[in-house]
C-alpha positions as CSV (number, residue, x, y, z in Angstrom):
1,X,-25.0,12.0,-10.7
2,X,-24.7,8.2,-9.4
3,X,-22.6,7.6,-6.8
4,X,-20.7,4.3,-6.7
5,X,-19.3,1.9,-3.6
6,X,-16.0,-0.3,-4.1
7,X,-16.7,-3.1,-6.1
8,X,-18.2,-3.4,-9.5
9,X,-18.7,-6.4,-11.3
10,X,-20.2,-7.9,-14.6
11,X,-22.9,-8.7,-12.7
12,X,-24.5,-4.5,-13.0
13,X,-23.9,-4.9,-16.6
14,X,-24.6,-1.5,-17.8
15,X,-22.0,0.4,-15.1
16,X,-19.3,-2.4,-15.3
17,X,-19.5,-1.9,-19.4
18,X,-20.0,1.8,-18.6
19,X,-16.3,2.6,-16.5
20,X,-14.8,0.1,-18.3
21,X,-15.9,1.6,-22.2
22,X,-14.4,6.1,-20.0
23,X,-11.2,4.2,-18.9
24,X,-10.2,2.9,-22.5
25,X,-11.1,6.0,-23.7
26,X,-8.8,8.0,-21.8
27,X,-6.0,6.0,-21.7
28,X,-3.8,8.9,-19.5
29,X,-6.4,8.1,-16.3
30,X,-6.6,4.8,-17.0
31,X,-2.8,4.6,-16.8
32,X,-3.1,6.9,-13.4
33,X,-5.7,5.1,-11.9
34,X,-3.5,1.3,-12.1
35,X,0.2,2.7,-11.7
36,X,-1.0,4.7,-8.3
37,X,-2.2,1.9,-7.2
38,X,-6.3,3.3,-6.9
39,X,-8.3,1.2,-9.1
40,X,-7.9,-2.6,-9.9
41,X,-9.8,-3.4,-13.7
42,X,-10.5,-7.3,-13.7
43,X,-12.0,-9.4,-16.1
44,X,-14.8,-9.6,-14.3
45,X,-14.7,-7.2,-11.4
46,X,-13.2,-3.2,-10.5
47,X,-12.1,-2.9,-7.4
48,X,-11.5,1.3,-6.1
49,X,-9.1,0.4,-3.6
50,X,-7.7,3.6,-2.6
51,X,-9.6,5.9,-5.1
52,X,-12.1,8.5,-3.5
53,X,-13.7,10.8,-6.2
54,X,-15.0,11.2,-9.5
55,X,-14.7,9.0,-12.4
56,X,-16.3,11.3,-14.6
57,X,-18.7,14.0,-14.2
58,X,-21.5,11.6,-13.8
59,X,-20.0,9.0,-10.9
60,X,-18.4,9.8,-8.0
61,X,-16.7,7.1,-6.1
62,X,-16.8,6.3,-2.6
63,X,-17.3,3.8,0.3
64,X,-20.8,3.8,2.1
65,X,-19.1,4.1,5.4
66,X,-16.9,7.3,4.4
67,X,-20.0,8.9,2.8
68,X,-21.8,8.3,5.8
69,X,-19.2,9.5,8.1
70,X,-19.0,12.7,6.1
71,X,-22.9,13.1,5.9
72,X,-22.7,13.3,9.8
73,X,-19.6,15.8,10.0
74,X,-20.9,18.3,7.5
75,X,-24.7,17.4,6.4
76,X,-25.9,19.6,9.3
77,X,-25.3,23.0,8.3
78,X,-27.1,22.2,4.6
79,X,-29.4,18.9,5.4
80,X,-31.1,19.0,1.8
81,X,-28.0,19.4,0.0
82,X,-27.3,16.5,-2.6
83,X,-24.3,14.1,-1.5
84,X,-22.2,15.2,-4.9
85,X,-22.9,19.1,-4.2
86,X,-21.6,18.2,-0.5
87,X,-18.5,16.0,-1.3
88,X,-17.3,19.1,-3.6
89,X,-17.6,21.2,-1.4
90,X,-15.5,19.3,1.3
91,X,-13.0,18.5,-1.0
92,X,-12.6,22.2,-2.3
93,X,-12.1,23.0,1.3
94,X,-9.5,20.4,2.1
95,X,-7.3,21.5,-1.2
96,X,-7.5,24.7,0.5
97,X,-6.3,23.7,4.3
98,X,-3.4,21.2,2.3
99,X,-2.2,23.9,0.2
100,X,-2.5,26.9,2.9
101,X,-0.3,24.5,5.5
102,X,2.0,23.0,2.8
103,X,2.9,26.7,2.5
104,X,3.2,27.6,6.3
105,X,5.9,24.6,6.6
106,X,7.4,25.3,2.9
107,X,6.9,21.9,1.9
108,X,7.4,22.0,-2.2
109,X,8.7,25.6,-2.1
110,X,12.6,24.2,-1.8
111,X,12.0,22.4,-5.3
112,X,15.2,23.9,-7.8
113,X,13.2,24.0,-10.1
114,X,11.8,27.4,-8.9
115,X,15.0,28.7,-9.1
116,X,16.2,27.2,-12.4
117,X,16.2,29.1,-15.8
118,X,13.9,27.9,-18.4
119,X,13.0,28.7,-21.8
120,X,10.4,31.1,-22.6
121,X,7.0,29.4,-24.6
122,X,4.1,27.9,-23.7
123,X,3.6,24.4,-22.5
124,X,1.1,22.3,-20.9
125,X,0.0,24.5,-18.2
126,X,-0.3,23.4,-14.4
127,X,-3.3,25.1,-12.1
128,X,-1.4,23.7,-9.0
129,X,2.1,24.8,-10.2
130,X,1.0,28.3,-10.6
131,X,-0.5,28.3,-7.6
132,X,2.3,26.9,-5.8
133,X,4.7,29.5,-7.5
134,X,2.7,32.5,-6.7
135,X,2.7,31.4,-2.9
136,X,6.9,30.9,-3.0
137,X,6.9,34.4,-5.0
138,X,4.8,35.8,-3.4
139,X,7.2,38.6,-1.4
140,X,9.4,38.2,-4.2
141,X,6.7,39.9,-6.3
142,X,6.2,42.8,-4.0
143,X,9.5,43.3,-3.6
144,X,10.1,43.6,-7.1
145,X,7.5,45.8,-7.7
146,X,8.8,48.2,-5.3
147,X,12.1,48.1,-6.7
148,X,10.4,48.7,-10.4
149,X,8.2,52.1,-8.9
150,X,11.3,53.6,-7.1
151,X,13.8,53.1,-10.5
152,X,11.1,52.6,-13.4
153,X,13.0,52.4,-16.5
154,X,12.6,55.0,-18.8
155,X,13.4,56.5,-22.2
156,X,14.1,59.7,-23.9
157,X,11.6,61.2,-26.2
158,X,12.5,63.8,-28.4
159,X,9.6,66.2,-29.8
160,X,9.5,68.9,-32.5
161,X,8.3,72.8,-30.8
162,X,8.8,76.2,-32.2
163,X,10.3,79.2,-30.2
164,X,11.0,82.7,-30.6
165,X,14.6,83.8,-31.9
166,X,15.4,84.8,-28.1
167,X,14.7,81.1,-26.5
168,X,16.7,79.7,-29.5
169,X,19.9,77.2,-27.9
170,X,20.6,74.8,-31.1
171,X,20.8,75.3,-35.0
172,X,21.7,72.0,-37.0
173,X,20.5,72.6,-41.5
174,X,17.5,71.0,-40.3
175,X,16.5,74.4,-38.4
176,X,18.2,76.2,-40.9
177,X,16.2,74.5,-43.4
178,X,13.1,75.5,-41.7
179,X,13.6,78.5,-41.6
180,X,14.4,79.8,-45.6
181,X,11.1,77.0,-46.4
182,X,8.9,79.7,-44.4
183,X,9.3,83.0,-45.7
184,X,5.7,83.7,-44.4
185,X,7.1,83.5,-40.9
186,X,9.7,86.6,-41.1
187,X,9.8,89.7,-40.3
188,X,11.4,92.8,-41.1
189,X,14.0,94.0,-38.1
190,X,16.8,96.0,-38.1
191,X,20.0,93.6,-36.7
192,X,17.6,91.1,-38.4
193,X,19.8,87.6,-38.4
194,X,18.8,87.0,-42.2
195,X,20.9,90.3,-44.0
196,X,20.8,92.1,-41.3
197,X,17.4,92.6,-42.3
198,X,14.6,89.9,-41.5
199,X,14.1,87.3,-38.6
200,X,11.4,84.6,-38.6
201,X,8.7,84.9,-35.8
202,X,9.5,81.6,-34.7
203,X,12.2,78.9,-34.9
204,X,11.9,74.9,-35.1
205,X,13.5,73.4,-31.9
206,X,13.9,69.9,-29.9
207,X,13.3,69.5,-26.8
208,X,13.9,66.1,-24.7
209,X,11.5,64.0,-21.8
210,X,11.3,61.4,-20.5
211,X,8.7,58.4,-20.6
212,X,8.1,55.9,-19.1
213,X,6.3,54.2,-21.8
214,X,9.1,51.4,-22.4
215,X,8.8,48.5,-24.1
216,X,10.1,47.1,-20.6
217,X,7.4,48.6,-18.9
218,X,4.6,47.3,-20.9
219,X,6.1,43.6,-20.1
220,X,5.6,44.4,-16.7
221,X,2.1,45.9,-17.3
222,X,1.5,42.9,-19.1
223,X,2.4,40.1,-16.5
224,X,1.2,42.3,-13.6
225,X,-2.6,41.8,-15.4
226,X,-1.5,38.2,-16.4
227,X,-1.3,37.2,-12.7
228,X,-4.3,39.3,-11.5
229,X,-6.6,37.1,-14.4
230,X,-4.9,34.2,-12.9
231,X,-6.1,35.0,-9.3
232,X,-9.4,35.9,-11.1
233,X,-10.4,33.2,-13.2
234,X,-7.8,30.7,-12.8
235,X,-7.3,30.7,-9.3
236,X,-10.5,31.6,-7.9
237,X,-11.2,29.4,-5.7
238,X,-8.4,30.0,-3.9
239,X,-8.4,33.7,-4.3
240,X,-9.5,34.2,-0.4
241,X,-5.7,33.7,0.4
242,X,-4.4,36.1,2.6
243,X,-0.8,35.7,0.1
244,X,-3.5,36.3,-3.2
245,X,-5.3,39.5,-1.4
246,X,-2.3,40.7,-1.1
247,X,-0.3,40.3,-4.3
248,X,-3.3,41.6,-5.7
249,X,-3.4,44.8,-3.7
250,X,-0.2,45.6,-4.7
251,X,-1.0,45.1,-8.2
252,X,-3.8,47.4,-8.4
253,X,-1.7,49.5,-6.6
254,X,0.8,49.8,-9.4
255,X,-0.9,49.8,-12.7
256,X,-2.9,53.1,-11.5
257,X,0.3,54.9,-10.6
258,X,2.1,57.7,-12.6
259,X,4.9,55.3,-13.8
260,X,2.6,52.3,-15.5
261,X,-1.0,55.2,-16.1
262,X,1.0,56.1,-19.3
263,X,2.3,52.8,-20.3
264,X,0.9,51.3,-23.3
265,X,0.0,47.8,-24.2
266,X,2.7,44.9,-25.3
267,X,3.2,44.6,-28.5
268,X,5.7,41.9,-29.0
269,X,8.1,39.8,-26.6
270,X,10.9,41.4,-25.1
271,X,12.6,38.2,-24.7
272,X,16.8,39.8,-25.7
273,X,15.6,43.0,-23.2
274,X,19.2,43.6,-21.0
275,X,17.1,45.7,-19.0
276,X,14.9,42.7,-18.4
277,X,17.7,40.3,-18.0
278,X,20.0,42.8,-15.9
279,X,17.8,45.3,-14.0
280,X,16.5,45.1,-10.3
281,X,12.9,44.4,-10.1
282,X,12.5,43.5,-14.0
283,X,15.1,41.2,-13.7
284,X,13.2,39.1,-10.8
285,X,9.7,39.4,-12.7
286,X,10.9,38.6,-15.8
287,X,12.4,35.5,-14.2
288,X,9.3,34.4,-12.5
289,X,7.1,35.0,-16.0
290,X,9.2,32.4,-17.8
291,X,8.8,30.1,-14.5
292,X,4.9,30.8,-14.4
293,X,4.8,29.6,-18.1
294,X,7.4,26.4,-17.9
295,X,6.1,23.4,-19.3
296,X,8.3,21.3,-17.1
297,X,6.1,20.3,-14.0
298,X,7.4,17.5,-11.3
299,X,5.4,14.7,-11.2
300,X,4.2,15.2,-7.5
301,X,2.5,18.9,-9.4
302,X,0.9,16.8,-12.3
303,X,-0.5,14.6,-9.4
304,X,-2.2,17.3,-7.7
305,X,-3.6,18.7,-10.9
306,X,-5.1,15.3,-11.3
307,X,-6.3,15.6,-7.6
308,X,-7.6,18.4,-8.5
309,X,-9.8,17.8,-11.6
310,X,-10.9,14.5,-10.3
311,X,-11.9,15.5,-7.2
312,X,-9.4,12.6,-5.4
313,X,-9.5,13.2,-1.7
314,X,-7.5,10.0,-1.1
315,X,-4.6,11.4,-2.6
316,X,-4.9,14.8,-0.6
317,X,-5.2,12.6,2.6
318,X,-1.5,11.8,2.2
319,X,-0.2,14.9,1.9
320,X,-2.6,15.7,5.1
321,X,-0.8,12.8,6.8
322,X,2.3,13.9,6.4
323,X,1.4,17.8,7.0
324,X,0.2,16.6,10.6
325,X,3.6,14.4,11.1
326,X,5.8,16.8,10.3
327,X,4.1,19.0,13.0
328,X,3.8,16.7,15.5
329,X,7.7,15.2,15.1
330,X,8.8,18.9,15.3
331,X,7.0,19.4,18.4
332,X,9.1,16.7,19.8
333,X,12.6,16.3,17.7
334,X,12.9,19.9,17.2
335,X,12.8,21.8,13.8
336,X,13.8,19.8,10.3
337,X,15.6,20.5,7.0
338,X,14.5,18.9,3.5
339,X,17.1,16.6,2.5
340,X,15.6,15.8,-0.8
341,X,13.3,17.4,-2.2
342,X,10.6,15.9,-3.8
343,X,12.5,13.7,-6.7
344,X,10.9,11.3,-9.5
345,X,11.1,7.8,-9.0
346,X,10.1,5.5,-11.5
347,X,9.5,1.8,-10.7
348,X,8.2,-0.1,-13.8
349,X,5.0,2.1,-15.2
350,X,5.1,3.6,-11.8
351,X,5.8,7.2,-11.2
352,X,6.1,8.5,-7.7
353,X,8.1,11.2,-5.6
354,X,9.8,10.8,-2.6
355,X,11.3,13.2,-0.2
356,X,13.5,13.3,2.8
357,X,13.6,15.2,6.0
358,X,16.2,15.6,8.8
359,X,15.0,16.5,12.5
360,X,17.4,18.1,14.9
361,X,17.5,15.4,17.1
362,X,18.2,13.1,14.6
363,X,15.5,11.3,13.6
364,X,14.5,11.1,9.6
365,X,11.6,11.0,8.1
366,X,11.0,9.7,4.7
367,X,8.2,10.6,1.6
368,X,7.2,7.2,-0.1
369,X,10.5,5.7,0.1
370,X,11.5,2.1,-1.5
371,X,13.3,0.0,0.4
372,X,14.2,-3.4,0.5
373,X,13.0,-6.9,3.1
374,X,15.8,-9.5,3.8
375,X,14.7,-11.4,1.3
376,X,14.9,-8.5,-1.4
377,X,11.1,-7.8,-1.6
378,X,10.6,-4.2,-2.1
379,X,8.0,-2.5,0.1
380,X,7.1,1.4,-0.1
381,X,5.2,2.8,2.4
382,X,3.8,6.3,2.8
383,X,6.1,7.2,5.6
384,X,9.2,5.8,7.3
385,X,10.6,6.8,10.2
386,X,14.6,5.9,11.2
387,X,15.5,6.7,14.5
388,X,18.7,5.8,16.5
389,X,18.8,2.3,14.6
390,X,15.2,1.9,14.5
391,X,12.8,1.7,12.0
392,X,8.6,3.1,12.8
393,X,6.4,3.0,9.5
394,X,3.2,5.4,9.4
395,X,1.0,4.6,6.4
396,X,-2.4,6.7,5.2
397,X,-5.5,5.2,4.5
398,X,-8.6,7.5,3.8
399,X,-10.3,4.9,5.0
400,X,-13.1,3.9,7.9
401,X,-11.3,1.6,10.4
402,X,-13.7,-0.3,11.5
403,X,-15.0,-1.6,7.7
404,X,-11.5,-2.4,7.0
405,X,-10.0,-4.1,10.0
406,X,-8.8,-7.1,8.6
407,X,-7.1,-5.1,5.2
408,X,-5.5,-2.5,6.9
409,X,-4.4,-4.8,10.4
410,X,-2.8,-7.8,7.5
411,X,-0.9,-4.6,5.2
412,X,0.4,-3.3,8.8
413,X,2.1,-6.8,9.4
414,X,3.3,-7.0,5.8
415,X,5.1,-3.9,6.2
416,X,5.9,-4.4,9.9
417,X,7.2,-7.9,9.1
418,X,8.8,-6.9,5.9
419,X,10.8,-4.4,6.8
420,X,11.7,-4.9,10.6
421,X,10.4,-1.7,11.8
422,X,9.0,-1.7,15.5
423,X,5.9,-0.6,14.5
424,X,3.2,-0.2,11.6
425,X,0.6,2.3,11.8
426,X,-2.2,3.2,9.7
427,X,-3.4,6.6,9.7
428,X,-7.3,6.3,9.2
429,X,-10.3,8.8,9.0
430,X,-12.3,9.1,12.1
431,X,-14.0,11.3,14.5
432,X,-11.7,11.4,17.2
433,X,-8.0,10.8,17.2
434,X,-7.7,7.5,19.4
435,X,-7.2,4.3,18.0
436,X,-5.7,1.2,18.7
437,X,-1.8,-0.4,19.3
438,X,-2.1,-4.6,19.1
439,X,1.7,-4.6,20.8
440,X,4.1,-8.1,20.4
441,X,3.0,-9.5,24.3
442,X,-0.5,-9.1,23.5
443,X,-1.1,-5.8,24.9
444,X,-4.1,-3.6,23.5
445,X,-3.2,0.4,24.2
446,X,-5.6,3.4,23.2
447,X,-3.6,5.8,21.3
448,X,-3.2,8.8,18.9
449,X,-0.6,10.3,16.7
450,X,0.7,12.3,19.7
451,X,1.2,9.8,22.5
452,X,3.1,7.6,20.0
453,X,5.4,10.2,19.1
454,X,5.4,11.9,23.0
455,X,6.4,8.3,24.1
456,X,9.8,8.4,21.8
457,X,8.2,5.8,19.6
458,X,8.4,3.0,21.8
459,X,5.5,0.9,20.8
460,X,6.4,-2.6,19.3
461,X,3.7,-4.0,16.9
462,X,0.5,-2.7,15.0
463,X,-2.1,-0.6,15.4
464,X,-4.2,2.0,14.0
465,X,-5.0,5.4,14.7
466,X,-8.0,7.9,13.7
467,X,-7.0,11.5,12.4
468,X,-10.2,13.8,12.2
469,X,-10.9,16.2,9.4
470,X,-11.7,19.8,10.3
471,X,-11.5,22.2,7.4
């Protein structure tokens, strides 16, 4: 494992031709890495500008500063662990705390697209949208699991027995039949029912129960072990959730009760079922299985799954951001609605989401949204705030203050500047959550997330401020 810091260039010949040789090849990260904005390739130089993670499975990418700050939060419970062995293991934490809190303020879980029909059929699977779907379904699940035990669909079965001529209740020619076939079976009687003379010792009869051995059932079977191999294998390292534990519970709980203990395997897709389609209980599951195996995704979900496989805690650090405003503006401006949910955007090459969220008192908060400088320059921060008239611009850099004054303090001006807002803030990684305000009369203030937003946003200027990272 070699770790690398921010600039490469021709100059380390073998690493510069190295990156340069695993970004052609896979065009798709290549393409992510320049249209997100994370990694600059030059002729002669490549600049990670807001890329914190692995390349490939031999380099990991980050600044000195960050990996020192992070050796000093978390190197002390495991001092000879190796940095690489250590950074995974933060980041796996992080996923974790974004994904646990996204779902505590149902951030994502609005999305129609959880509630929109698809077709059934495989596509190109997404590890974070099934995650994400098992959290919004999760009662859902239970719920309809209930519903399926206390009403499990069930069919007749209709078996062959033989009975004496006293417990005989139906003759059809088939019984009749039967009975001249097997002379061996009668008997001579007086009042016999053949000439008054014979009667058979027994008589072929049909009887009727009822199974629950359905073809319905068996989907159910089937999905209820499909989600249970996700949690598993899938989904394992998140399968501490509180929300898996318990889907899984209840899973167990049904596929060793008396309705689903006699229910075979699936053989083939009910996908024309009406009991499936129209039945409480199957009707929700059967739903939620074609949802769990859509191969439409949003863009914000493909994101995360690149997150997620490359290990890119930058791009978790926004979603932190915004996790930590949300909470904070509620504190203050009361409880919000999602306007818009999270919607693709495309700007050139450029593929991003933006959201929208209204506060009770009136103030709006927007997710990466584009907007327009009096001279028609477009500028997209992380976050913009609008509040009666004003505009207040948070932006997230996973990023050390201090070794990046002079970037972050010139890109708080630009979008000050740019768009009019009363303030620019940069939301940094650091050990404590003070920072700095550089106000318009020359004023220096110490501040943090919560003064600024306890104060009604009334700061004019720049400034930056230091959230820490406890997972």
């Amino acid at each position: 494992m070699e770790i690398i810091f921010e600039t490469i260039t021709k100059k380390d010949k073998r690493l510069f031709e190295k990156i340069n040789e695993f970004s052609n090849e896979n065009k798709e990260l290549k393409n992510y890495y320049k249209e997100s904005e994370k990694i600059e390739f030059g002729t002669d130089f490549i600049h990670f500008k807001n890329f914190c993670g692995y390349l490939d499975e031999e380099h990991l990418v980050i600044s000195p500063k960050l990996k020192e700050h992070l050796e000093n939060l978390y190197l002390l419970d495991c001092p000879k662990t190796p940095f690489n062995k250590l950074y995974d293991c933060i980041f796996d934490k992080f996923l974790k705390l974004i994904l646990r809190e996204l779902s505590k303020e149902n951030i994502f879980f609005t999305l129609s697209l959880f509630e929109t029909s698809v077709e059934e059929g495989k596509g190109n699977e997404s590890l974070i949208f099934k995650l994400l779907l098992l959290l919004k379904k999760k009662q859902e699940i239970i719920n309809s699991i209930h519903i399926v035990l206390s009403s499990p669909h069930k069919k007749p079965l209709e078996y062959e027995i033989y009975k004496t001529v006293d417990e005989v209740s139906y003759v059809d020619e088939n019984v009749l039949v039967d009975i001249v076939s097997s002379p061996e079976f009668m008997y001579q009687i007086e009042n016999g029912v053949i000439d008054c003379r014979y009667s058979p010792v027994k008589v072929l009869q049909y009887e009727t129960e009822e199974t629950f051995d359905t073809l319905e059932n068996r989907f159910i079977k089937h999905f209820l072990k499909e989600i249970e191999k996700n949690i598993d294998e899938d989904l394992k390292e998140f399968s501490s959730f509180e929300d898996f534990k318990q889907i899984k519970e209840e899973i167990e709980y049904t596929l060793q009760s008396d309705v689903f203990s006699q229910v075979g395997n699936l053989d083939y897709f009910p996908s024309n079922s009406q009991v499936l389609m129209k039945k409480a209980g199957y009707r929700e599951l059967f739903q939620i299985y074609r949802l769990f195996y859509s191969s439409f995704t949003p863009q914000f979900l493909k994101n995360l799954d690149l997150t997620f496989s490359l290990k890119d805690m930058a791009t978790l650090w926004e979603y932190y951001v915004l996790i930590k405003l949300l909470k904070k503006l509620k504190e203050k401006f009361g409880n919000y609605r999602i306007i818009e949910d999270f919607e693709e955007r495309k700007k050139g090459k450029t593929i991003y989401e933006t959201a929208k969220f209204k506060f009770r008192n009136g103030l709006t908060l927007y997710f990466q949204p584009t907007k327009r400088s009096y001279s028609e320059l477009e500028f997209r921060p992380d976050f913009l705030i609008e509040y009666k008239g004003k505009k207040f611009i948070f932006d997230a850099k996973f990023r050390i203050f201090e070794n990046n004054r002079q970037d972050i303090l010139k890109n708080m001006h630009y979008y000050k500047d740019g768009l009019r807002a009363k303030f620019a803030v940069a939301v940094c990684l650091g050990d404590n959550r003070e920072g700095k305000f550089y106000s318009r009369n020359s004023e220096i203030f110490i501040v943090n997330l919560e003064k600024l937003i306890k104060n009604n946003l009334n700061f004019n200027g720049i400034g930056y401020i230091n959230l820490d990272l406890k997972i």
